[in-house]
Every structure is written in C-alpha cells, then in structure tokens.
PDBQT receptor file of N, H, CA, C and O in Angstrom, charges set to zero:
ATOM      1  N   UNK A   1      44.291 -23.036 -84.580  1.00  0.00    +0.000 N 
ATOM      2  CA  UNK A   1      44.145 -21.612 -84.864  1.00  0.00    +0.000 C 
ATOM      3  C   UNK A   1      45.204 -20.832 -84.090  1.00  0.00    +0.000 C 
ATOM      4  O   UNK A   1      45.408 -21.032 -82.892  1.00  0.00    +0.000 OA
ATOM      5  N   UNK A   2      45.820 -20.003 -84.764  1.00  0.00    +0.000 N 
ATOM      6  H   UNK A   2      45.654 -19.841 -85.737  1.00  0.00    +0.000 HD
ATOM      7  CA  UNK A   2      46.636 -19.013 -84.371  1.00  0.00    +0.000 C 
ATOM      8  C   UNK A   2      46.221 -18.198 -83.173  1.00  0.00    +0.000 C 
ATOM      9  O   UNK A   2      45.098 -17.727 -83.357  1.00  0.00    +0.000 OA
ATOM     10  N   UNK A   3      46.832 -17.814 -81.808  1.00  0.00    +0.000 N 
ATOM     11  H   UNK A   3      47.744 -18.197 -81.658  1.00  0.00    +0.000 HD
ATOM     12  CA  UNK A   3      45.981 -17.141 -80.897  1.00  0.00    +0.000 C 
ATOM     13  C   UNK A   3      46.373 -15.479 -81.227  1.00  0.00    +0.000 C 
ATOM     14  O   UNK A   3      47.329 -15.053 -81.875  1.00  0.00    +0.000 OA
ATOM     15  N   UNK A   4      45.631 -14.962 -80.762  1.00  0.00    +0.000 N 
ATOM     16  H   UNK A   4      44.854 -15.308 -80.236  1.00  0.00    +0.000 HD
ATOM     17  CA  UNK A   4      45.458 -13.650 -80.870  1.00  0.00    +0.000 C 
ATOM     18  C   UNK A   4      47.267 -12.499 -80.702  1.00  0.00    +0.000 C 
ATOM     19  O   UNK A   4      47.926 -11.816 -81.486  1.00  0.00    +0.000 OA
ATOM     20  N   UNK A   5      47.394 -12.938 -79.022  1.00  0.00    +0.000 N 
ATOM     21  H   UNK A   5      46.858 -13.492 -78.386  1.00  0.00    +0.000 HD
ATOM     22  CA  UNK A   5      48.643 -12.644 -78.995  1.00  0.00    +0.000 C 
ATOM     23  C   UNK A   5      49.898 -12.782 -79.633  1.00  0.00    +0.000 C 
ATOM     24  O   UNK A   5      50.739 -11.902 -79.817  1.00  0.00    +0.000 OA
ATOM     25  N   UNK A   6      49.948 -14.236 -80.021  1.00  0.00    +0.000 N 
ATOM     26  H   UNK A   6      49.265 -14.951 -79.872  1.00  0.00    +0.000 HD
ATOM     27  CA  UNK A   6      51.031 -14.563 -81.157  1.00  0.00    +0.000 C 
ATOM     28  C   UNK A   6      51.144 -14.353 -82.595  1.00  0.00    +0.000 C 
ATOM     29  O   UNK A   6      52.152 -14.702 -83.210  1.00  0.00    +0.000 OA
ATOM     30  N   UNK A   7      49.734 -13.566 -83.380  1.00  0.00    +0.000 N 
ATOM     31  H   UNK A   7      48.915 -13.283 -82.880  1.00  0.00    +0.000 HD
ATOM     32  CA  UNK A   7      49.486 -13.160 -84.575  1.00  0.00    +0.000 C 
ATOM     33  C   UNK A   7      50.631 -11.499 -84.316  1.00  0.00    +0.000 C 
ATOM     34  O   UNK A   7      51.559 -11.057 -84.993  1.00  0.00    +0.000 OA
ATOM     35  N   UNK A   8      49.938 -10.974 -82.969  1.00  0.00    +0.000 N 
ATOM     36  H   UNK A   8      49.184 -11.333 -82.419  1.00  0.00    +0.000 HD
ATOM     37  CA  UNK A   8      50.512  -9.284 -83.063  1.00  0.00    +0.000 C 
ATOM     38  C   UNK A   8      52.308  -9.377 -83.152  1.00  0.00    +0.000 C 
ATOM     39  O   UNK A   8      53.135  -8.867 -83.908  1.00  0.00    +0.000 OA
ATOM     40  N   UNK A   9      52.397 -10.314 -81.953  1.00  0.00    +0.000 N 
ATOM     41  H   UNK A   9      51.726 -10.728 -81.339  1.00  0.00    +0.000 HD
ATOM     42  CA  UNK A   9      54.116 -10.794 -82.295  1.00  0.00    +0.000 C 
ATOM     43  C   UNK A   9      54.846 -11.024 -83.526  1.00  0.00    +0.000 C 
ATOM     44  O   UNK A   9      56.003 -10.712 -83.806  1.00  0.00    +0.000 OA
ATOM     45  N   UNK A  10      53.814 -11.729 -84.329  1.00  0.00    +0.000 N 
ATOM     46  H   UNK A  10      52.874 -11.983 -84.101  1.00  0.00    +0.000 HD
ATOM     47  CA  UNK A  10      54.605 -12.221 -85.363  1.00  0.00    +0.000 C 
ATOM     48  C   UNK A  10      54.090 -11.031 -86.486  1.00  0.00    +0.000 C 
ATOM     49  O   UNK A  10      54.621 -10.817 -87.576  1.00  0.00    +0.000 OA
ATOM     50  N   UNK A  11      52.937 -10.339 -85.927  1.00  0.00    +0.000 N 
ATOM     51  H   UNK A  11      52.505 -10.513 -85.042  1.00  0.00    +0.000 HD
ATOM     52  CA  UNK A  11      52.653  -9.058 -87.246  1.00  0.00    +0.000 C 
ATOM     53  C   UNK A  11      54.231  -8.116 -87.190  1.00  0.00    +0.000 C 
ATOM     54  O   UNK A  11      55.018  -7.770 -88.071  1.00  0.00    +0.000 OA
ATOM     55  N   UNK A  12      54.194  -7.922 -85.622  1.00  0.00    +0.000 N 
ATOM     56  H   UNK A  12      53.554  -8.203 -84.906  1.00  0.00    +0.000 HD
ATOM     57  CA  UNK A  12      55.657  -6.668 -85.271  1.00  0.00    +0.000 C 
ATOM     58  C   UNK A  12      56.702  -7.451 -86.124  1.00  0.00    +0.000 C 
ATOM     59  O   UNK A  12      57.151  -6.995 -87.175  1.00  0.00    +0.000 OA
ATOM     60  N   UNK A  13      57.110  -8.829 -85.531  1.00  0.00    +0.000 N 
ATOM     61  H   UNK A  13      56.745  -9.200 -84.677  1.00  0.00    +0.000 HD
ATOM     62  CA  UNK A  13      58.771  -9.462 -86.663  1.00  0.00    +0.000 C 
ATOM     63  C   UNK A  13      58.596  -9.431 -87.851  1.00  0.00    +0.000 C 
ATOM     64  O   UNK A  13      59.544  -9.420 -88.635  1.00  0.00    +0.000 OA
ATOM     65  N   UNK A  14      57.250  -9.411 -88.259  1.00  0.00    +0.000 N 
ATOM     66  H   UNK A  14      56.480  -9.421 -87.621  1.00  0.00    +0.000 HD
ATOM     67  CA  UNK A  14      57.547 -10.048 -89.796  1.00  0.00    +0.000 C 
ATOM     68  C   UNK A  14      57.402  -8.416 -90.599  1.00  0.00    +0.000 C 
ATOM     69  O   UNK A  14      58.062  -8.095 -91.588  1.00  0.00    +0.000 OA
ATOM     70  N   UNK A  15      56.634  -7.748 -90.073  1.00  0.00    +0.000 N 
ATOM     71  H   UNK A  15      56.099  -8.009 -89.270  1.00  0.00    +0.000 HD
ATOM     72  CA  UNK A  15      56.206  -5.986 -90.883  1.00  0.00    +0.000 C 
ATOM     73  C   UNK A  15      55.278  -6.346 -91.499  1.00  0.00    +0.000 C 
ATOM     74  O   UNK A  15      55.073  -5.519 -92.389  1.00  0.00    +0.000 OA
ATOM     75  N   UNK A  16      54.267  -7.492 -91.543  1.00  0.00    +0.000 N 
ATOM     76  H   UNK A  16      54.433  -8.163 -90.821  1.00  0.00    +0.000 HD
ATOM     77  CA  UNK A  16      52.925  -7.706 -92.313  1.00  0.00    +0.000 C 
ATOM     78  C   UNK A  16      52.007  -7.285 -90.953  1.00  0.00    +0.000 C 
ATOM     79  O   UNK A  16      52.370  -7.118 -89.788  1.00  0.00    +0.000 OA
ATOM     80  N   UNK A  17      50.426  -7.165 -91.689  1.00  0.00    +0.000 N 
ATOM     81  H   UNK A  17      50.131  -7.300 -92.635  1.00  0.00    +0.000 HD
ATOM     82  CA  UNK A  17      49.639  -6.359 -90.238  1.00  0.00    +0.000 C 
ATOM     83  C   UNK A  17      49.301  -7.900 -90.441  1.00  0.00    +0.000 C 
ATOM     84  O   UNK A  17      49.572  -8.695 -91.340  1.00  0.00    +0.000 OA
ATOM     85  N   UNK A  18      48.284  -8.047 -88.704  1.00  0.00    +0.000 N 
ATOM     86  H   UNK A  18      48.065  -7.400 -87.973  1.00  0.00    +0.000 HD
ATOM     87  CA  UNK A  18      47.414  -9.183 -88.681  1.00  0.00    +0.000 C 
ATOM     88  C   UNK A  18      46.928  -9.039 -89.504  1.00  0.00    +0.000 C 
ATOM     89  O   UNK A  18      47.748  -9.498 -90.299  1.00  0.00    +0.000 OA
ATOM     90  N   UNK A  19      45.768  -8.581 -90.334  1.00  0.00    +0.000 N 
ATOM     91  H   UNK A  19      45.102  -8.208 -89.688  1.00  0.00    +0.000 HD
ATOM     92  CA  UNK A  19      44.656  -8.889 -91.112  1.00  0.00    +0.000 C 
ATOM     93  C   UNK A  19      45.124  -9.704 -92.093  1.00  0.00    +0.000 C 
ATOM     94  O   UNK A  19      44.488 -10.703 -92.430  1.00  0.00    +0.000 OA
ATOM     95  N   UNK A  20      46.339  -9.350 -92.678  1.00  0.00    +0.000 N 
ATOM     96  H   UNK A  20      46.856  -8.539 -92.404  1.00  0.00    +0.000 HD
ATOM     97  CA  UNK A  20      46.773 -10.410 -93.798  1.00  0.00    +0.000 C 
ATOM     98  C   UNK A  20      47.464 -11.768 -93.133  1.00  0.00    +0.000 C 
ATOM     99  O   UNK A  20      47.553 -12.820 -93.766  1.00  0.00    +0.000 OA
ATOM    100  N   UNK A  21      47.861 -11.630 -91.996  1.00  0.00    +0.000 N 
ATOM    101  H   UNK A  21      47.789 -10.776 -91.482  1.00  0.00    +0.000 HD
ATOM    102  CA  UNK A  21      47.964 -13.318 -91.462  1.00  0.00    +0.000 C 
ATOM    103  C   UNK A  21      47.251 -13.858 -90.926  1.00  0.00    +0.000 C 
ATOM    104  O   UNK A  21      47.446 -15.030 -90.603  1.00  0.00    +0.000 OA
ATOM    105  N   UNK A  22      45.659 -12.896 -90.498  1.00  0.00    +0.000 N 
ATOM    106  H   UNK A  22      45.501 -11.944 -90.760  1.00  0.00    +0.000 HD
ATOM    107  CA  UNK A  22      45.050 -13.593 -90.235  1.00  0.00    +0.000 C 
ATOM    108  C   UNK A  22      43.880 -14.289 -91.552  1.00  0.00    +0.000 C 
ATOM    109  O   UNK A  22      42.933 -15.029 -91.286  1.00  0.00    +0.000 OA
ATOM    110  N   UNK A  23      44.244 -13.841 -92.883  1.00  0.00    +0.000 N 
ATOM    111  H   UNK A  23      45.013 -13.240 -93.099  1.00  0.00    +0.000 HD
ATOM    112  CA  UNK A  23      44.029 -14.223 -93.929  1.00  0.00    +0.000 C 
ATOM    113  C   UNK A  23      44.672 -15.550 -94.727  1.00  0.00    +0.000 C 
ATOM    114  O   UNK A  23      44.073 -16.456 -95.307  1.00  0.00    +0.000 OA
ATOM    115  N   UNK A  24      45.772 -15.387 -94.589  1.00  0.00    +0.000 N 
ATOM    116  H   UNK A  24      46.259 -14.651 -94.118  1.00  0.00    +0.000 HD
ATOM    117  CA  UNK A  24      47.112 -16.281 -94.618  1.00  0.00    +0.000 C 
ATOM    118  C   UNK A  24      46.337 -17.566 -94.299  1.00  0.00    +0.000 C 
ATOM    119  O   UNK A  24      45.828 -18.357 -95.094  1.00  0.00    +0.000 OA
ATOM    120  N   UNK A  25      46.368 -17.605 -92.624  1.00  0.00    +0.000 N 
ATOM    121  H   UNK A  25      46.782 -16.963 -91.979  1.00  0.00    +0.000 HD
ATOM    122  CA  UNK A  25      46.446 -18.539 -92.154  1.00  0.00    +0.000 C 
ATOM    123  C   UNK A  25      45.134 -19.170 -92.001  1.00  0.00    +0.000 C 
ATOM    124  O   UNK A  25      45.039 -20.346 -91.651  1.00  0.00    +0.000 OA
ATOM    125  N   UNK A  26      44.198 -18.490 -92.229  1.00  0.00    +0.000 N 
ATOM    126  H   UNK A  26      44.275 -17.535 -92.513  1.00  0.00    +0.000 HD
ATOM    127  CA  UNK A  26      42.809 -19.046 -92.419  1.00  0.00    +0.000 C 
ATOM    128  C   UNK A  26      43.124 -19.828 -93.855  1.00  0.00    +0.000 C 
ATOM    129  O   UNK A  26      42.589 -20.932 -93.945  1.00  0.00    +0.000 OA
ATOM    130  N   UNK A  27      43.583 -19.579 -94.503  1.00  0.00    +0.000 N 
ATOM    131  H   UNK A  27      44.018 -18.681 -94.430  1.00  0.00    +0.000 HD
ATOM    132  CA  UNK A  27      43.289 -20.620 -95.756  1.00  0.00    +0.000 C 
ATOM    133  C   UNK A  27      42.348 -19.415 -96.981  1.00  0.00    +0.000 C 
ATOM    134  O   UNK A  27      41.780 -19.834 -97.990  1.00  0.00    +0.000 OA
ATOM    135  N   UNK A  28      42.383 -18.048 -96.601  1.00  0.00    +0.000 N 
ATOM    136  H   UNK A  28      42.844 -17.708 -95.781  1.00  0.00    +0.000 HD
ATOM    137  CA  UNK A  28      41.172 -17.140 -97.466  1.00  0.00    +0.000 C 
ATOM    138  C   UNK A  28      42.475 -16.959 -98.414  1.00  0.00    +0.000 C 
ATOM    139  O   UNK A  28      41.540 -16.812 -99.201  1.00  0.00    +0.000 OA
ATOM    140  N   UNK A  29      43.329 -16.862 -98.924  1.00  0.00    +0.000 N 
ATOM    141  H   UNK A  29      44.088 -16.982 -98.285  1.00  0.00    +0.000 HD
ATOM    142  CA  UNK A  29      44.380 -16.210-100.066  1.00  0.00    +0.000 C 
ATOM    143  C   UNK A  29      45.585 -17.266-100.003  1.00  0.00    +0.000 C 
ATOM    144  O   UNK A  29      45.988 -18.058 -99.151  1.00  0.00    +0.000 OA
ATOM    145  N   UNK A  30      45.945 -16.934-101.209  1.00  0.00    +0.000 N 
ATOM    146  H   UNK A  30      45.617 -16.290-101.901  1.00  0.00    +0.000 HD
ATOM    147  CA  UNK A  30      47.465 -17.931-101.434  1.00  0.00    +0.000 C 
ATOM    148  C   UNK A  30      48.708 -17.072-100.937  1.00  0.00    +0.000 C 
ATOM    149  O   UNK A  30      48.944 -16.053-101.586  1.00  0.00    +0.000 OA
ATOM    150  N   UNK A  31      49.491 -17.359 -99.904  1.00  0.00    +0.000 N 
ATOM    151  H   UNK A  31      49.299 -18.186 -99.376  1.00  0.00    +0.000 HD
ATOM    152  CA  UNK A  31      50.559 -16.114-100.059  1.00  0.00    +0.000 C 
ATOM    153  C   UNK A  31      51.618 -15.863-100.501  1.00  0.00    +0.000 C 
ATOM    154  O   UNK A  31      52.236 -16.921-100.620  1.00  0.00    +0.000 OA
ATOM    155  N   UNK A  32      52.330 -14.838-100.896  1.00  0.00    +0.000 N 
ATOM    156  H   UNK A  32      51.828 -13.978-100.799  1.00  0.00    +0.000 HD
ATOM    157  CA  UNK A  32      53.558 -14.691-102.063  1.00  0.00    +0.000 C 
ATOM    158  C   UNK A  32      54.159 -15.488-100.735  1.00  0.00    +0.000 C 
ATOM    159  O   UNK A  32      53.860 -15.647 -99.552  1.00  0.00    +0.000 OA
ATOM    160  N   UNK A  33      55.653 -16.070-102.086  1.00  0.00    +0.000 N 
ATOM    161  H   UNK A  33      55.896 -15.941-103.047  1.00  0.00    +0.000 HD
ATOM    162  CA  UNK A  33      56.772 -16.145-101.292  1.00  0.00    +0.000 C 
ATOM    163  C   UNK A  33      57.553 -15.158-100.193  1.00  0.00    +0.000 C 
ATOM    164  O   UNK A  33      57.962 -15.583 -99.113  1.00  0.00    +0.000 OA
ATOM    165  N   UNK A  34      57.668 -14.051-100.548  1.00  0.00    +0.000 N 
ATOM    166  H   UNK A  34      57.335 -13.705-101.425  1.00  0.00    +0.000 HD
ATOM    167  CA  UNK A  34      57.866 -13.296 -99.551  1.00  0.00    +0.000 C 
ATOM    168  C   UNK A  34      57.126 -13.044 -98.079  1.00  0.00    +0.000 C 
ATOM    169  O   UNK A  34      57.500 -12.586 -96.999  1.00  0.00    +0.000 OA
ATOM    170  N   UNK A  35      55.887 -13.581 -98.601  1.00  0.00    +0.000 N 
ATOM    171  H   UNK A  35      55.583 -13.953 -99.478  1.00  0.00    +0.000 HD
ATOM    172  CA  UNK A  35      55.344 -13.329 -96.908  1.00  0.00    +0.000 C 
ATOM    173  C   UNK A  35      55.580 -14.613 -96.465  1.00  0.00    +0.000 C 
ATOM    174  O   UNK A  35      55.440 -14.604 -95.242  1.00  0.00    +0.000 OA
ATOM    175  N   UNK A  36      55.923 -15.911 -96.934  1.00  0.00    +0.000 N 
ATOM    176  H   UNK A  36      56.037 -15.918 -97.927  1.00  0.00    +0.000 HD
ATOM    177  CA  UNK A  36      55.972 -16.883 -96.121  1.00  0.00    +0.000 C 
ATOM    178  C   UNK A  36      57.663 -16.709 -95.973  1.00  0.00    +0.000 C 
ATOM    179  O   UNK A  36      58.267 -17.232 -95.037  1.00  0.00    +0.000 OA
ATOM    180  N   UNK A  37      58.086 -16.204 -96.631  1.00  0.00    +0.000 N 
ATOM    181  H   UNK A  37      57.595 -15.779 -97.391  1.00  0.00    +0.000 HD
ATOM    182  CA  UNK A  37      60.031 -16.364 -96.396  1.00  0.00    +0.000 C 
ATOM    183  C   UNK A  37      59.760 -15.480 -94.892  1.00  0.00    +0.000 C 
ATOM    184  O   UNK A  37      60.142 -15.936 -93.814  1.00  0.00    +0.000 OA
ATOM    185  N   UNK A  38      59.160 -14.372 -95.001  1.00  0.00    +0.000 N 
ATOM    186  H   UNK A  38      58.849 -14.001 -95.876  1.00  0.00    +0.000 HD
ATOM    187  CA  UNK A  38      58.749 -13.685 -93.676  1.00  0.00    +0.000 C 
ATOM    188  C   UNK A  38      58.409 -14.494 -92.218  1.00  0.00    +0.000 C 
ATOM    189  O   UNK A  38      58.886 -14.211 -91.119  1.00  0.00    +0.000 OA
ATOM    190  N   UNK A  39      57.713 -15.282 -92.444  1.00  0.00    +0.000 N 
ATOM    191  H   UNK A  39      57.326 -15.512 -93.337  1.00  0.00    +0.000 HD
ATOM    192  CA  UNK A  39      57.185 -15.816 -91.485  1.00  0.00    +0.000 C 
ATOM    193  C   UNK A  39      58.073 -17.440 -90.991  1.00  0.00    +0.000 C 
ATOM    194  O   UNK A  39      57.904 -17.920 -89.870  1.00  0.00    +0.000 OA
ATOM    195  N   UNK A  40      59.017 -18.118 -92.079  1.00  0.00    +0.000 N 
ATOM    196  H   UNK A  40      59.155 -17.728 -92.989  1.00  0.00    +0.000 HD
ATOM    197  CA  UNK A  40      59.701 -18.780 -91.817  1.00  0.00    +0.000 C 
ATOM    198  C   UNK A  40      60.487 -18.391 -91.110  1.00  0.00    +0.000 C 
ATOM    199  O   UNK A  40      60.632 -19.139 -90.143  1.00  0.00    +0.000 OA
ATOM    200  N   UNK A  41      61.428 -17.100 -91.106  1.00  0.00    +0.000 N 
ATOM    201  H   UNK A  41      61.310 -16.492 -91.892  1.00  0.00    +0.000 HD
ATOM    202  CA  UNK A  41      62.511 -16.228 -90.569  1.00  0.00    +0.000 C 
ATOM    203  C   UNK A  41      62.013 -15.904 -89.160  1.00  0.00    +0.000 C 
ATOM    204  O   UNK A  41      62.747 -16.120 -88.196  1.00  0.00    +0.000 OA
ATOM    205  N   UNK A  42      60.788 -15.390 -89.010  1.00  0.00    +0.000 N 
ATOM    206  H   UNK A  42      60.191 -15.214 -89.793  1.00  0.00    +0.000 HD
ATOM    207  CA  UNK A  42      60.278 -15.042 -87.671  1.00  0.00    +0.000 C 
ATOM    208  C   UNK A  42      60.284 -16.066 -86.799  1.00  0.00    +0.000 C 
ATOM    209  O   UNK A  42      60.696 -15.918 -85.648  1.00  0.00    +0.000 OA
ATOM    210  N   UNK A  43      59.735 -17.437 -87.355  1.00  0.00    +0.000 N 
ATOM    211  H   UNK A  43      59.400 -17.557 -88.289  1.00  0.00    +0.000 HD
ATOM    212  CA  UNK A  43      59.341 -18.450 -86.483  1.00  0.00    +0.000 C 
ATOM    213  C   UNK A  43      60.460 -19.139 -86.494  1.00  0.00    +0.000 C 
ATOM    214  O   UNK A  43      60.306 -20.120 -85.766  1.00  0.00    +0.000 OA
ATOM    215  N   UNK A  44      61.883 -19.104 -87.125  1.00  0.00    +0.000 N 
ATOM    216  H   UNK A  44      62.008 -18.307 -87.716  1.00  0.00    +0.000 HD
ATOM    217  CA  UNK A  44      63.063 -19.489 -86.707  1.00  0.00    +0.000 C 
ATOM    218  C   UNK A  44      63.432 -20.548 -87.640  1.00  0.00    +0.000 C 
ATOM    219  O   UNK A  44      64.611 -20.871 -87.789  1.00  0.00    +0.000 OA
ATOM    220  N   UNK A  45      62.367 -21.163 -88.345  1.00  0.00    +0.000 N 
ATOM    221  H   UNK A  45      61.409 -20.900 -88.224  1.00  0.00    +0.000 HD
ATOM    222  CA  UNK A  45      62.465 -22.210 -89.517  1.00  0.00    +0.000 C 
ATOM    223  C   UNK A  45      63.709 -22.255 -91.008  1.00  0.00    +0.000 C 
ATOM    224  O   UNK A  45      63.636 -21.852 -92.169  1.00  0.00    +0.000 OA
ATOM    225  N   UNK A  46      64.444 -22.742 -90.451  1.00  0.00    +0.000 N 
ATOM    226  H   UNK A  46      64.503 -23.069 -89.508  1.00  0.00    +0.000 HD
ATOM    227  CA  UNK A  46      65.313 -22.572 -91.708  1.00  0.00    +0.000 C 
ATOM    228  C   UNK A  46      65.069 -23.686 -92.496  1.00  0.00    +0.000 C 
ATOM    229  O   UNK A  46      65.104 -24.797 -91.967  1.00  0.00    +0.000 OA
ATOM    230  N   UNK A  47      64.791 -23.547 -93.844  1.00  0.00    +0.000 N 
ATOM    231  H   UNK A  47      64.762 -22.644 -94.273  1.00  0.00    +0.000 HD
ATOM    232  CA  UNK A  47      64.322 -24.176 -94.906  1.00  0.00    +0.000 C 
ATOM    233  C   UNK A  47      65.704 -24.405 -95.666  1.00  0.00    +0.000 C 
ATOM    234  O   UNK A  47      66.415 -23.419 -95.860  1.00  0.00    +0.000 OA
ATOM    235  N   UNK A  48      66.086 -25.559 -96.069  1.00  0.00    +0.000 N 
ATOM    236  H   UNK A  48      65.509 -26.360 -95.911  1.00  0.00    +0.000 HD
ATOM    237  CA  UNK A  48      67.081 -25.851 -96.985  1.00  0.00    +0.000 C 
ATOM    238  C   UNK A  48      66.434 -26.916 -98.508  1.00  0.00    +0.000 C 
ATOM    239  O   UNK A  48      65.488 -27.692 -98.374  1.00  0.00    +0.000 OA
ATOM    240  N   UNK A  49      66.996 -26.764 -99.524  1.00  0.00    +0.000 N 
ATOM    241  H   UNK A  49      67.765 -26.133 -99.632  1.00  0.00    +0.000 HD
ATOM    242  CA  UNK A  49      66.371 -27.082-100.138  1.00  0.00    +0.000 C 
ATOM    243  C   UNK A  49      67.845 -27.961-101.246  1.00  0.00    +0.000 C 
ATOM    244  O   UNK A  49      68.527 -27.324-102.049  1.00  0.00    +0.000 OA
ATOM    245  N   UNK A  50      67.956 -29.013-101.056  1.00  0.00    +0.000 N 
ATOM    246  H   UNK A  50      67.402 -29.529-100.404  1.00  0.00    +0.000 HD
ATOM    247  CA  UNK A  50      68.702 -30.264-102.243  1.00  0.00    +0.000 C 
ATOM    248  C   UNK A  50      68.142 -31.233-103.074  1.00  0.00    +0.000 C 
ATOM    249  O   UNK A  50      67.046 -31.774-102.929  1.00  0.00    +0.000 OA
ATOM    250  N   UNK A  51      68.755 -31.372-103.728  1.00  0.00    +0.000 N 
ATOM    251  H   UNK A  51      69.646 -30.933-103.846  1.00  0.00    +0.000 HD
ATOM    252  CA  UNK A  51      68.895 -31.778-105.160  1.00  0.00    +0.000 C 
ATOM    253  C   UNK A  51      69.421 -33.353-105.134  1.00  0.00    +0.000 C 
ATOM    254  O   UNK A  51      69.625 -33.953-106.190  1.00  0.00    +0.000 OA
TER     255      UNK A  51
C-alpha cells in the first residue's frame, strides 16, 4: 500500500488529487492512459516500447 506521504508527493508532480490515486491504486477504477503516463513521469519510469 501506498503511504500517505508519498500519495501527496506524487498528487503535487503528477496534478491528479489523492482521492483518484488513492482509487487508482486500490484497484477501485481502470485508469486512462494519461494518468498512468502521469505517474510513470513522476516516478522516473521511462517506458520504451519495440517491435
């Protein structure tokens, strides 16, 4: 589980509030691509994708 402090951090980088990551990440909703491109970018994850 996500701790409390590191949800508000990543609410400020990403511009989503907690309630929806703390939705997210519970598993309660599917989330657009954009909120996870959000949260890849915050947490530093660069995703590459080949063929």
């Amino acid at each position: 589980m996500v701790r409390h402090e590191g949800i508000a951090q990543l609410a400020e980088q990403t511009g989503l509030n907690r309630e929806s990551l703390y939705k997210t990440f519970n598993g309660k909703v599917q989330p657009r691509w954009d909120t996870v491109h959000r949260l890849l970018k915050a947490l530093g994850v660069k995703l590459e994708i080949a063929a």
